[in-house]
C-alpha positions as a Markdown table, in Angstrom:
| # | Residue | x | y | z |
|---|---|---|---|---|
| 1 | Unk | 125.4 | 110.1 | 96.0 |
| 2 | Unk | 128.2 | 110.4 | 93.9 |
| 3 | Unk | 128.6 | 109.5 | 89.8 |
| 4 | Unk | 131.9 | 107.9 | 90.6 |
| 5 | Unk | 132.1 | 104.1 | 89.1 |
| 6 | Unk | 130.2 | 101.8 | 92.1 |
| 7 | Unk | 133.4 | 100.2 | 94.2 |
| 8 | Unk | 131.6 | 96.8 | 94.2 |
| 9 | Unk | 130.6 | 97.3 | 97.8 |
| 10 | Unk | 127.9 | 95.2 | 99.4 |
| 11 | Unk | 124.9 | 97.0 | 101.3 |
| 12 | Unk | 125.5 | 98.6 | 104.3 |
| 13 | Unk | 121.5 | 99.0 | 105.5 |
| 14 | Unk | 119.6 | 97.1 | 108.0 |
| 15 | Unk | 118.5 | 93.7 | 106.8 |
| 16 | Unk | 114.9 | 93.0 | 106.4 |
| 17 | Unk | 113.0 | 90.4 | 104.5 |
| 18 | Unk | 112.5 | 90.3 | 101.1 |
| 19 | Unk | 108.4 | 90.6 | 101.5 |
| 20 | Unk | 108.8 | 92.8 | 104.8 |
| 21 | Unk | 108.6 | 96.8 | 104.4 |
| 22 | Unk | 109.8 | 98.8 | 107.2 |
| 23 | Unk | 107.2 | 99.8 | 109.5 |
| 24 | Unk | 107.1 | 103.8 | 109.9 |
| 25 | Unk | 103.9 | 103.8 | 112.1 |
| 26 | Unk | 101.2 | 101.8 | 113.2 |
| 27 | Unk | 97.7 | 103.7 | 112.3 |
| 28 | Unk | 96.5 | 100.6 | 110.1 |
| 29 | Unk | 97.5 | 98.4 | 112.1 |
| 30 | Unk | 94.7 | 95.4 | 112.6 |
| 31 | Unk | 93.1 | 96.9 | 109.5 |
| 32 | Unk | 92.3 | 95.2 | 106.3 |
| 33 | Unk | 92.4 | 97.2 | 103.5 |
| 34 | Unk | 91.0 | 95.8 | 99.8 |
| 35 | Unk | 93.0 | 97.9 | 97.1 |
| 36 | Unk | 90.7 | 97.9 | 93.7 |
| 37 | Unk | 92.7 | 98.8 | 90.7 |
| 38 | Unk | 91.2 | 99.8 | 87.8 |
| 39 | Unk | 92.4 | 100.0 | 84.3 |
| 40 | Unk | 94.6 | 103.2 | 83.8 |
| 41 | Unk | 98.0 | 103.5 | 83.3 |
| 42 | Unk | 98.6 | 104.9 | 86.8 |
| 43 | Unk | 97.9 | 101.0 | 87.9 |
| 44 | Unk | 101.3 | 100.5 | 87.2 |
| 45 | Unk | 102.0 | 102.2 | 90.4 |
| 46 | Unk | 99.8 | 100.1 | 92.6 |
| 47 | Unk | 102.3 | 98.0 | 93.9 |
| 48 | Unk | 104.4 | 100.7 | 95.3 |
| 49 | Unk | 100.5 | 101.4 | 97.2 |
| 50 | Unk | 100.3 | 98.4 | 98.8 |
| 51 | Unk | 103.6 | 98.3 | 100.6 |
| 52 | Unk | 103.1 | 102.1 | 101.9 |
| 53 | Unk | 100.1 | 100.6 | 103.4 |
| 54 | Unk | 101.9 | 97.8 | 105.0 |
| 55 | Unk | 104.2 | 100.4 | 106.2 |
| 56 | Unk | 101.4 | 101.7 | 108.1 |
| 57 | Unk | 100.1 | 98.5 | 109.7 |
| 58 | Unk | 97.5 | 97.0 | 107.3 |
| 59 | Unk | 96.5 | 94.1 | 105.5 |
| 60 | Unk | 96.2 | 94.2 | 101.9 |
| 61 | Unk | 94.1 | 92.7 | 99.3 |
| 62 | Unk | 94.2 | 93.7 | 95.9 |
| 63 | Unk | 91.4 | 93.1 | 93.4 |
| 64 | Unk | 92.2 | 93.7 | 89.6 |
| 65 | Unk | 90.0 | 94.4 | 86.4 |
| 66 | Unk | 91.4 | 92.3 | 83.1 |
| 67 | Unk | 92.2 | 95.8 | 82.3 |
| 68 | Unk | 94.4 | 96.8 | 84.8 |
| 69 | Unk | 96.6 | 93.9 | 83.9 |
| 70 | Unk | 97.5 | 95.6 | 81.5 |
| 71 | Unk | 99.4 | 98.3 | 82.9 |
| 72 | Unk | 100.4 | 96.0 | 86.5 |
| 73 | Unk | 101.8 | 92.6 | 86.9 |
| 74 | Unk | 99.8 | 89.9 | 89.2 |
| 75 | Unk | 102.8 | 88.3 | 90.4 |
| 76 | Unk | 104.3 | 92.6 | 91.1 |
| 77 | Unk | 100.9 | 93.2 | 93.4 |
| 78 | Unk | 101.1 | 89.5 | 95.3 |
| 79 | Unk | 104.6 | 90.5 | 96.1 |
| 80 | Unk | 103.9 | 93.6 | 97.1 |
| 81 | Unk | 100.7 | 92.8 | 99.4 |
| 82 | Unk | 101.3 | 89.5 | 100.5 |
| 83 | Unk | 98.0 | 88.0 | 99.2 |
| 84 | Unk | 96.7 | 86.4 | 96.0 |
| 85 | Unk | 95.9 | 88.9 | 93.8 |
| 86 | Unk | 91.4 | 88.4 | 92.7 |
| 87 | Unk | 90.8 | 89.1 | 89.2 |
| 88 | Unk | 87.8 | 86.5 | 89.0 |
| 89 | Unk | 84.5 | 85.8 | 91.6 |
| 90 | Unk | 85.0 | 81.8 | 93.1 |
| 91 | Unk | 82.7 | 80.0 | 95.5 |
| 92 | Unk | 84.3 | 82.0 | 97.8 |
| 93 | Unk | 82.4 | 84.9 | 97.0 |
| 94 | Unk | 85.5 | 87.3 | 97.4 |
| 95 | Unk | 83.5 | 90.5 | 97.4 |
| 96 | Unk | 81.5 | 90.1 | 99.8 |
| 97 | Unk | 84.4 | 89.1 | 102.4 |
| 98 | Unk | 81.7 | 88.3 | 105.1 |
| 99 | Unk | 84.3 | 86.0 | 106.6 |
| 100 | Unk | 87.4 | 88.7 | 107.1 |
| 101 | Unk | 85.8 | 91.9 | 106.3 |
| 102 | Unk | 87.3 | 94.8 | 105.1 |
| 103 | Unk | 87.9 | 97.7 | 106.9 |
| 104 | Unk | 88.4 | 100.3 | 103.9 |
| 105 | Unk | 87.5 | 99.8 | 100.0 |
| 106 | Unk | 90.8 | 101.9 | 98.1 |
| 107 | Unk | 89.9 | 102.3 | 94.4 |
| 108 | Unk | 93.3 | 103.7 | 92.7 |
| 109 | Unk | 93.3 | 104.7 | 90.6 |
| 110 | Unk | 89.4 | 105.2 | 89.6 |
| 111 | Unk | 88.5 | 105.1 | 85.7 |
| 112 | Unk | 85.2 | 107.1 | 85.1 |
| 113 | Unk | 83.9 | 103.8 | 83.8 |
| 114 | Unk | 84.1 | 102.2 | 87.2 |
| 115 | Unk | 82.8 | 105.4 | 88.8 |
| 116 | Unk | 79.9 | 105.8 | 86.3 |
| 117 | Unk | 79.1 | 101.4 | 86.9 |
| 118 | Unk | 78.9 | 102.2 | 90.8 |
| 119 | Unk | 77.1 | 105.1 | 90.9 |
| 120 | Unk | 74.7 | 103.2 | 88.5 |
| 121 | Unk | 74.7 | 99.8 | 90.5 |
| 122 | Unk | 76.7 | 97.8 | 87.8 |
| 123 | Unk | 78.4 | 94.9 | 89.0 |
| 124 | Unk | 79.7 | 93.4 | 86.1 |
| 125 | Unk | 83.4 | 93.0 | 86.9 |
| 126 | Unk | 85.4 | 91.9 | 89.7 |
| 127 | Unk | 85.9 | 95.8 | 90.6 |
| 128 | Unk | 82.0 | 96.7 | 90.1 |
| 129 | Unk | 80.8 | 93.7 | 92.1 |
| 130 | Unk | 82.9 | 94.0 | 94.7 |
| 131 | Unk | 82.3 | 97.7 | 95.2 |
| 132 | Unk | 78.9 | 97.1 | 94.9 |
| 133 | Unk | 79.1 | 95.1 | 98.1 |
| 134 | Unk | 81.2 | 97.8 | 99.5 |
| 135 | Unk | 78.6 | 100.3 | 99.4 |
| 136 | Unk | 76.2 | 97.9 | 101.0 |
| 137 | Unk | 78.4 | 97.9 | 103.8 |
| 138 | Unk | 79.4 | 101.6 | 103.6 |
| 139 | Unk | 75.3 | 102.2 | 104.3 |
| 140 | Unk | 75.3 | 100.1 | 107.1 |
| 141 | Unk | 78.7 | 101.8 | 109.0 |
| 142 | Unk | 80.7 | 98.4 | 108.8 |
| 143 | Unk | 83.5 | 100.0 | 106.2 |
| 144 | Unk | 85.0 | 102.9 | 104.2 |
| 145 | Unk | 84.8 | 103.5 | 100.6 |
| 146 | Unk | 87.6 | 105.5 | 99.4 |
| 147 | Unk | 87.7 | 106.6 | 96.0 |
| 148 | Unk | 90.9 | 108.3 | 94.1 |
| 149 | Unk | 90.1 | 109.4 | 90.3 |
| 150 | Unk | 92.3 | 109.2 | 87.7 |
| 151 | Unk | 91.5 | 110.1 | 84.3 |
| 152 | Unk | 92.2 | 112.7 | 80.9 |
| 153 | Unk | 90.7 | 115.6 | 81.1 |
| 154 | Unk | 88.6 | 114.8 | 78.7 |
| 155 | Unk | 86.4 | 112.7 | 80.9 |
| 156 | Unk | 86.0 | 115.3 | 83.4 |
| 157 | Unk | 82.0 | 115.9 | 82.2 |
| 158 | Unk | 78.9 | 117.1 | 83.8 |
| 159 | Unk | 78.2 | 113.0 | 83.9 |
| 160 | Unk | 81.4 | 112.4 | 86.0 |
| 161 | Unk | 80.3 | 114.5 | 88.1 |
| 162 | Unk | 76.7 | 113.9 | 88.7 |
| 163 | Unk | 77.8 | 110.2 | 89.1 |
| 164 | Unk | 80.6 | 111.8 | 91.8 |
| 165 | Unk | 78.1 | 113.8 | 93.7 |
| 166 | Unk | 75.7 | 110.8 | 94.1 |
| 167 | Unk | 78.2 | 108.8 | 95.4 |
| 168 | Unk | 79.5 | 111.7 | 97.9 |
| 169 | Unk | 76.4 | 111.8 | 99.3 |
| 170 | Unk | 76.2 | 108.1 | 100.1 |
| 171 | Unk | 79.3 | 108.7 | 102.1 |
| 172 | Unk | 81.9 | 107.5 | 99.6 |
| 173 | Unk | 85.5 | 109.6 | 100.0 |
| 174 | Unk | 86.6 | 111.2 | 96.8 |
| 175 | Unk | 90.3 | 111.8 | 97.5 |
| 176 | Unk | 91.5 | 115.2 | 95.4 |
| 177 | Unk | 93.7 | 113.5 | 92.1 |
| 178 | Unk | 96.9 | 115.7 | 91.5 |
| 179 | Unk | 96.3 | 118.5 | 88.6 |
| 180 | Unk | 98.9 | 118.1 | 85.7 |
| 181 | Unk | 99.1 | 118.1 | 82.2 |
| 182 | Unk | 95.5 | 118.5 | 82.1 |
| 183 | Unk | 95.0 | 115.4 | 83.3 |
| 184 | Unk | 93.4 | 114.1 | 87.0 |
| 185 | Unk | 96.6 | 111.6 | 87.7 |
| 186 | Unk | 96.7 | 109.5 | 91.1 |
| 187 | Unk | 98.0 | 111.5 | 94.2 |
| 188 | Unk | 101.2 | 111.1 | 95.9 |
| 189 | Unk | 101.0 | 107.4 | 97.4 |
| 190 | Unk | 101.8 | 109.1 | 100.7 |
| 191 | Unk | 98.3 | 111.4 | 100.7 |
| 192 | Unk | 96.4 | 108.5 | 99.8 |
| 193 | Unk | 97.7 | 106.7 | 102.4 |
| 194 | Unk | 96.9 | 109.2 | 104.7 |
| 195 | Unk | 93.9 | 109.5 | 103.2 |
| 196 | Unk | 92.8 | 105.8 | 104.4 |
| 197 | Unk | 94.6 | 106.5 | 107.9 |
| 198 | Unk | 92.3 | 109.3 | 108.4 |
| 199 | Unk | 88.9 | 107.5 | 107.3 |
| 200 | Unk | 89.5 | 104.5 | 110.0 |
| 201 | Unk | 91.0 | 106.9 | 112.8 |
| 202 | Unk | 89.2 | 106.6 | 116.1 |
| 203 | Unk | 91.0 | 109.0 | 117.9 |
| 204 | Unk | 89.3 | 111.9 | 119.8 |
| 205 | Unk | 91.2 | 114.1 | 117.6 |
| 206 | Unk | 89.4 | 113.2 | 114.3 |
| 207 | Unk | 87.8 | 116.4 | 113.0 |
| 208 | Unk | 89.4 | 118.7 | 115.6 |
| 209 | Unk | 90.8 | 121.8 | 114.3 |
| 210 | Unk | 94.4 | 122.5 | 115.1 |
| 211 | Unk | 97.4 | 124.9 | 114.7 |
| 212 | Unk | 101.3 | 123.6 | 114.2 |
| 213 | Unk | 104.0 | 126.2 | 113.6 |
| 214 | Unk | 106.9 | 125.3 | 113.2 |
| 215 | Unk | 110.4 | 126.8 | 111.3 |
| 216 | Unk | 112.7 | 130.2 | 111.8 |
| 217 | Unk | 110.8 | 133.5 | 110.9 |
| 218 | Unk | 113.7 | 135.3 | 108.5 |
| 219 | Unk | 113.4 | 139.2 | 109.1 |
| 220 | Unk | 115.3 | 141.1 | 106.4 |
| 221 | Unk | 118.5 | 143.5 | 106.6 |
| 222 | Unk | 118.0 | 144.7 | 102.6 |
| 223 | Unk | 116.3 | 143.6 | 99.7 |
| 224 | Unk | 118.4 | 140.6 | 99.5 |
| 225 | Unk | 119.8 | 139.5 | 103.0 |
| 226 | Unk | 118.1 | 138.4 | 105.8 |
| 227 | Unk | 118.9 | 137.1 | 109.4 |
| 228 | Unk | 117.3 | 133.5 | 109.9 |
| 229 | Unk | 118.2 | 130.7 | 112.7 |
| 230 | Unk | 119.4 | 127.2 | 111.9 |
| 231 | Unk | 115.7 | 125.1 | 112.6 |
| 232 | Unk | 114.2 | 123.7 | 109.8 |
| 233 | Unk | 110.8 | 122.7 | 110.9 |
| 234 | Unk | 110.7 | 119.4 | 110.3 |
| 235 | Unk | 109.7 | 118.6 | 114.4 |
| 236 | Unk | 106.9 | 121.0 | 113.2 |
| 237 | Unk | 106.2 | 118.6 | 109.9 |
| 238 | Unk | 106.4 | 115.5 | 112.4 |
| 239 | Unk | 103.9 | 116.7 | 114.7 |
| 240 | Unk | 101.8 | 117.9 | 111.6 |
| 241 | Unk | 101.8 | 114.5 | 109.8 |
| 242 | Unk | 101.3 | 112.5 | 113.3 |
| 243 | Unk | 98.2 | 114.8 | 114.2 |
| 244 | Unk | 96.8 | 114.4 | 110.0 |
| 245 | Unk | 97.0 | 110.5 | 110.2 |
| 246 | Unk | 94.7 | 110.5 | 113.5 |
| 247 | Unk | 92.1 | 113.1 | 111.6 |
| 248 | Unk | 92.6 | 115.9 | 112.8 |
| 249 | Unk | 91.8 | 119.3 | 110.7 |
| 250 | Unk | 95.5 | 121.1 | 111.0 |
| 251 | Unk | 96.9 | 124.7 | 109.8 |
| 252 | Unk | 100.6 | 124.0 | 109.8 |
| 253 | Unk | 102.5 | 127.4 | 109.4 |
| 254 | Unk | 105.6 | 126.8 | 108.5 |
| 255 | Unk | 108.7 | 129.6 | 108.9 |
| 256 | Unk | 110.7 | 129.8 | 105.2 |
| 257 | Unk | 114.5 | 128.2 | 106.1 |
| 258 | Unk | 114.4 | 126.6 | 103.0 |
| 259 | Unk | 113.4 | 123.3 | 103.8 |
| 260 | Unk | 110.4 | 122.3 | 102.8 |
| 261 | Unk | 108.1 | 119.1 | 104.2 |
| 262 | Unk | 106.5 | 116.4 | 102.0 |
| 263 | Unk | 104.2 | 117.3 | 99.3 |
| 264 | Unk | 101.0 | 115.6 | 101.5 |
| 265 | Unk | 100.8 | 117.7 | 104.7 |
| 266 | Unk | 98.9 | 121.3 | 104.5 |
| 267 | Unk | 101.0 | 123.6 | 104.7 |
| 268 | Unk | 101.7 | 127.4 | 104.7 |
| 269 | Unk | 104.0 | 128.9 | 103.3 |
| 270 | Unk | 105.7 | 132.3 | 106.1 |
| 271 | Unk | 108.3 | 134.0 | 103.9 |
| 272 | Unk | 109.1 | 136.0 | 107.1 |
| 273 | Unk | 108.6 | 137.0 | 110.5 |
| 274 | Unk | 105.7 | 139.6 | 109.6 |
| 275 | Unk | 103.9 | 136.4 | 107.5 |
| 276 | Unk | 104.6 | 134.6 | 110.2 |
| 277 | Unk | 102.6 | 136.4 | 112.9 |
| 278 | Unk | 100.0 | 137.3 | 110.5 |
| 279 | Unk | 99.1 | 134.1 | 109.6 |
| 280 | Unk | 99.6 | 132.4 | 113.2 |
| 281 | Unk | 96.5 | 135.1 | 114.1 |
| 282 | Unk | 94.8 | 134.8 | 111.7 |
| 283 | Unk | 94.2 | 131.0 | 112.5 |
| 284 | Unk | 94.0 | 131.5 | 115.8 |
| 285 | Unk | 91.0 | 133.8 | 114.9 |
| 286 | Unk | 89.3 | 131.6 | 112.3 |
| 287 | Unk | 89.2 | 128.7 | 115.4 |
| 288 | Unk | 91.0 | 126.6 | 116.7 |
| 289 | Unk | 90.5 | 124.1 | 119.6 |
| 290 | Unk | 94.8 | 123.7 | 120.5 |
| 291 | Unk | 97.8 | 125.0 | 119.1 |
| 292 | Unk | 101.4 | 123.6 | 119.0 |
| 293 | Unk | 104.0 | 126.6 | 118.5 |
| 294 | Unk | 106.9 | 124.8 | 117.5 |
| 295 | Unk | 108.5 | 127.9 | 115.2 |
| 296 | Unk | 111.9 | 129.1 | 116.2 |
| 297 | Unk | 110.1 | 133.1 | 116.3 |
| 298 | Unk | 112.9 | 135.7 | 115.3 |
| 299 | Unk | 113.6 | 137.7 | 118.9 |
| 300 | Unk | 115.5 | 140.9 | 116.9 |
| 301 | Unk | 114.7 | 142.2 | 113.8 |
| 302 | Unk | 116.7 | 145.1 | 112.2 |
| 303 | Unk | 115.7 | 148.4 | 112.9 |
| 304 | Unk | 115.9 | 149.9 | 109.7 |
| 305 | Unk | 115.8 | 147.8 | 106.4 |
| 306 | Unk | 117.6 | 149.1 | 103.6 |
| 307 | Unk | 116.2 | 149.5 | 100.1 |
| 308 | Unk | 118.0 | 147.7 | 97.4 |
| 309 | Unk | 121.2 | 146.0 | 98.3 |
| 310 | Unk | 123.9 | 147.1 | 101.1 |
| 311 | Unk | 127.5 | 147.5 | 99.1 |
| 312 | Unk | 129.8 | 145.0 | 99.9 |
| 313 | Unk | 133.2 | 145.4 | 100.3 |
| 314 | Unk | 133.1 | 147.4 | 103.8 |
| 315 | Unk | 134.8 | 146.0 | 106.5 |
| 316 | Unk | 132.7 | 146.8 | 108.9 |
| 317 | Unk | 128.4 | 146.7 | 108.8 |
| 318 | Unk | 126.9 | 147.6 | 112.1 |
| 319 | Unk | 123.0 | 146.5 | 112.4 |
| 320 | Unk | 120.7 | 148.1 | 115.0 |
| 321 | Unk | 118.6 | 145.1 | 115.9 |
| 322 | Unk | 115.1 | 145.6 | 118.2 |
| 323 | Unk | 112.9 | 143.2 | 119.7 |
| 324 | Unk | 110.3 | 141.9 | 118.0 |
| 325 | Unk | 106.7 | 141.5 | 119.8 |
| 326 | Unk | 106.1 | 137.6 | 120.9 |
| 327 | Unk | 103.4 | 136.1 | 119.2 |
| 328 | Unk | 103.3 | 133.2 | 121.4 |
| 329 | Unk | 101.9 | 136.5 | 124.1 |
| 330 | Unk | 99.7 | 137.7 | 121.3 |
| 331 | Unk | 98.0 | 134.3 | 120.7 |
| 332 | Unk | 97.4 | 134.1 | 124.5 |
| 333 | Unk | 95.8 | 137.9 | 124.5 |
| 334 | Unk | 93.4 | 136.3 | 121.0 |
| 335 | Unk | 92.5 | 133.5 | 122.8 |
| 336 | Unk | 93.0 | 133.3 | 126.2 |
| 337 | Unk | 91.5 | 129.7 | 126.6 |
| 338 | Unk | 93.2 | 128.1 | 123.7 |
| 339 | Unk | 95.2 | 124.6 | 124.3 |
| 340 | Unk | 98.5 | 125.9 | 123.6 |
| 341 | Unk | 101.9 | 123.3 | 123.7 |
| 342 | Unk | 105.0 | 126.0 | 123.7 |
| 343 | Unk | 108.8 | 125.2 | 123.4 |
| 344 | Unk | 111.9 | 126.1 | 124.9 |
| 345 | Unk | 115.4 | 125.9 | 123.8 |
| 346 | Unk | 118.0 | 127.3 | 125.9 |
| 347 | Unk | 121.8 | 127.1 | 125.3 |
| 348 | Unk | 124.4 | 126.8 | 128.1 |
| 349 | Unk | 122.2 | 125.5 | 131.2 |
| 350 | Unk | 121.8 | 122.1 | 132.6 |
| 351 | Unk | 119.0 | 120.1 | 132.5 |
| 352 | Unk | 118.0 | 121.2 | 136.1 |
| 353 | Unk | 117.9 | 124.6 | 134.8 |
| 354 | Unk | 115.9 | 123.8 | 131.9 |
| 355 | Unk | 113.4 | 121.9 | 133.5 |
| 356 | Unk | 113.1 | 124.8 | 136.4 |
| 357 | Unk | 112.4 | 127.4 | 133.3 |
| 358 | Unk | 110.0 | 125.0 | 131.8 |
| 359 | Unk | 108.0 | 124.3 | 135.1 |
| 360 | Unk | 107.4 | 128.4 | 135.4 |
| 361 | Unk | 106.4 | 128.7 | 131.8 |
| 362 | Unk | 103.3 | 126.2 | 133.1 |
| 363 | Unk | 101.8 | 129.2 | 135.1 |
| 364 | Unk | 101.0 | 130.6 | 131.4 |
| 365 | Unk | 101.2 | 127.4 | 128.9 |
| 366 | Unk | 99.7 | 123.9 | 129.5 |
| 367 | Unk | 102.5 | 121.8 | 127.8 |
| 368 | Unk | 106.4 | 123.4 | 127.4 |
| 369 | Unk | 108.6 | 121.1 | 125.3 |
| 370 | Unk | 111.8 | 121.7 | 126.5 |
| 371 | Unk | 115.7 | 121.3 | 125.2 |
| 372 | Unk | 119.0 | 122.3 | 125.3 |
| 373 | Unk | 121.4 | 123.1 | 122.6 |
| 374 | Unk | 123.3 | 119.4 | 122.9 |
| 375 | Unk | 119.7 | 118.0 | 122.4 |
| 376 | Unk | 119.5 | 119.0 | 119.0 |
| 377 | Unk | 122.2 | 117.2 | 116.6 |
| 378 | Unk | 121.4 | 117.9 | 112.9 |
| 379 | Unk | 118.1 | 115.6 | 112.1 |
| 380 | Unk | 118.5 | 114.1 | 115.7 |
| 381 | Unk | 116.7 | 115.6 | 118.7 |
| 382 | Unk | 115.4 | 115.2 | 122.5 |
| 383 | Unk | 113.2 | 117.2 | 124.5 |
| 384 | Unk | 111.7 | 117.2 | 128.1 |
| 385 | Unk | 108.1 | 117.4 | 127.8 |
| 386 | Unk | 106.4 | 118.9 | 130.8 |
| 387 | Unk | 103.1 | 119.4 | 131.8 |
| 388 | Unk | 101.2 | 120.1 | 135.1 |
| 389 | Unk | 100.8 | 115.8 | 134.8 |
| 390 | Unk | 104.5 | 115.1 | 135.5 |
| 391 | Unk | 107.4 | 115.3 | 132.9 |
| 392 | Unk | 108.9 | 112.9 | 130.4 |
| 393 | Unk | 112.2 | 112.9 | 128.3 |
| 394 | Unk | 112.1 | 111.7 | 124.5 |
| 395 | Unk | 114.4 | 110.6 | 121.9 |
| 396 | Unk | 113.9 | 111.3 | 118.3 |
| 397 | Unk | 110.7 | 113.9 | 116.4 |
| 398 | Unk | 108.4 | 111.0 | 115.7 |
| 399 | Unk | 108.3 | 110.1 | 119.4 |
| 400 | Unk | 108.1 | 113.5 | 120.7 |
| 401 | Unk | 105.5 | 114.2 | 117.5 |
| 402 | Unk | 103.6 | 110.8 | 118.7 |
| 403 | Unk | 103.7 | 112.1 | 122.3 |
| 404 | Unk | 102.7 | 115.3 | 122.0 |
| 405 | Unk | 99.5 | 113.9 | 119.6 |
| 406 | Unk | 98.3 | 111.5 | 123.1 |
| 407 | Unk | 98.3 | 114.5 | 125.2 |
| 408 | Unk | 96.1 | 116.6 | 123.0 |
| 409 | Unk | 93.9 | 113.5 | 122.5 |
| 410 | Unk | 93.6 | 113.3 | 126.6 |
| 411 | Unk | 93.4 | 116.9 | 126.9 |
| 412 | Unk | 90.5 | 117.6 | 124.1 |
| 413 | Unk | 88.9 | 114.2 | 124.4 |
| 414 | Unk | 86.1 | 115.6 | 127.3 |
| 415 | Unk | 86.2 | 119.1 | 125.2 |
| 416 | Unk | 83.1 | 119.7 | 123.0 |
């Protein structure tokens, strides 16, 4: 992006639709999904909600208090989910949906009013009625109630949440709002997407614990320098987000290169190779039922770290560099029946070569994801991934991140 006056140049992007969104994953897909907005000024950000939804696959309905039309307009959340937006009950009976039901009930965002009328059984608006259905439904396992509040600080009381505790125990999902300003705000439209992904997942993963690494470990010459490896993490981040829209319960320990992954995933944070094993352990300990060790581990590590800052202005600074120990062996020794996907990156081989390493790594590892240093091409990447089941070459992180997520769901679906 430049500040330069615009040349008058026409797009260059892929051409889709007006009404289409691109589609970055199918976990909704076949799902209907009723979006209730309530009156709050976050409403105004509803329509960008219902088109990350369709992103994922779903259907969306959107049902609107008079209030909220206040802060969102009807004809911004028809275009934006495709359907008539219902602000008033018809013949039709709109919240009960008996003849398309819906899969997930989204309130965002959630006043305290609407919170306090269905905790209390109030169905007096198009919102409250139509929740009230919900829950019906929600108490017979036919549908998920998800619900995002969104509120001043103020209206955080001991009512709030009484009404909020009631309502957890019925099963409704309160999705964590975002703390600023003293306020509850609505969440990144990205974690509340997720957050409906993982409610309607089926997948043998739902609940499972898991470990993701990924990312360089820096190890520091002084105070101020360190020696780190060009690998971001963001296959790590891929796998991470694949394995959080199917439900699972991940750690995702990510090396400090710099980069950092989307504000939704869990994360944490290794500022170097030291944090790096300790924290890798120390999940490993807590339980876990598989681990993918993405992380581009730091072989050598300086000798000797300096205090302070080395001078510059030598022409010459020799480091005495020793190995450091290999975690991947150390989370074998914790746990010697852990699930563990490894990978392999070798430079000057061919794939022949490659593919023999990988094959002997199986004698210790149940999945190797293998490349070579032409696989890897800035945000581009392939990899061989091989298992005792055959072997399978893929192009880009989402499909290896999407392969990698079957073969756990294979491996720990007859796993208590």
């Amino acid at each position: 992006m430049t500040f330069e006056q615009w040349p008058f140049t026409p797009p260059s992007s892929a051409v889709i639709g007006d009404h289409e969104v691109p589609q970055l994953s199918h976990h909704l897909a076949g799902k209907r999904i009723a979006l209730l907005v309530c009156g709050g000024i976050a409403a105004m950000k509803t329509p960008e909600l219902a088109r990350a939804l369709r992103r994922r696959g779903a259907e969306v309905t959107a049902f609107c208090t008079e209030a909220a039309l206040n802060f969102v307009g009807r004809q911004a959340l028809e275009w934006a989910s495709l359907n008539p937006l219902i602000t008033s009950l018809t013949w039709r009976a709109e919240h009960l949906s008996d003849g398309r039901p819906f899969d997930a009930w989204l309130v965002a965002p959630a006043t305290a009013n609407t919170i306090a009328k269905l905790a209390a059984g109030i169905a007096d608006t198009v919102v409250s009625a139509a929740l009230a259905s919900a829950l019906g439904r929600l108490g017979q396992g036919l549908t998920q109630v998800l619900v995002a509040p969104t509120m001043h600080g103020t209206l955080h009381t001991p009512i709030l949440e009484r009404n909020c505790r009631a309502l957890a125990e019925l099963g409704v999902t309160f999705i964590p709002p975002r703390d600023a300003y003293g306020k509850h705000n609505l969440p990144d439209i990205e974690l509340l997407v997720a957050a409906v992904c993982r409610s309607l997942s089926t997948s043998a993963l739902r609940g499972r614990r898991l470990l993701v690494t990924g990312g360089p470990t820096p190890v520091a010459i002084d105070a101020v320098r360190r020696l780190v490896n060009r690998f971001s993490g963001r296959l790590g981040a891929a796998i991470t987000a694949e394995l959080v829209l199917r439900g699972a319960q991940v750690r995702f320990v990510l090396g400090d290169g710099g980069w950092r992954p989307p504000t939704w995933l869990p994360c944490t944070i290794a500022a170097n190779y030291d944090e790096y094993k300790r924290f890798t352990l120390a999940a490993v300990a807590e339980g876990c039922q598989a681990g993918v060790f993405s992380a581009a581990v730091a072989d050598y590590r300086p000798s000797q770290v300096v205090a302070g800052k080395i001078g510059s202005g030598s022409q010459l600074l020799q480091l005495n560099l020793e190995p450091t120990e290999k975690v991947i062996d150390l989370v074998r020794l914790a746990d010697p029946g852990l699930h563990m996907v490894t990978f392999k990156y070798l430079e000057g081989v061919s794939e022949a070569e490659l593919l023999a390493v990988a094959r002997q790594r199986l004698q210790r590892f149940e999945v190797v994801v293998a490349n070579r240093g032409d696989e890897v091409q800035g945000l581009e990447q392939s990899a061989w991934i091989v298992s005792r089941g055959g072997e399978t070459k893929l192009q880009g992180k989402e499909a290896i991140a999407t392969a990698l997520a079957n073969h756990l769901e294979q491996a720990l679906a007859v796993s208590p």
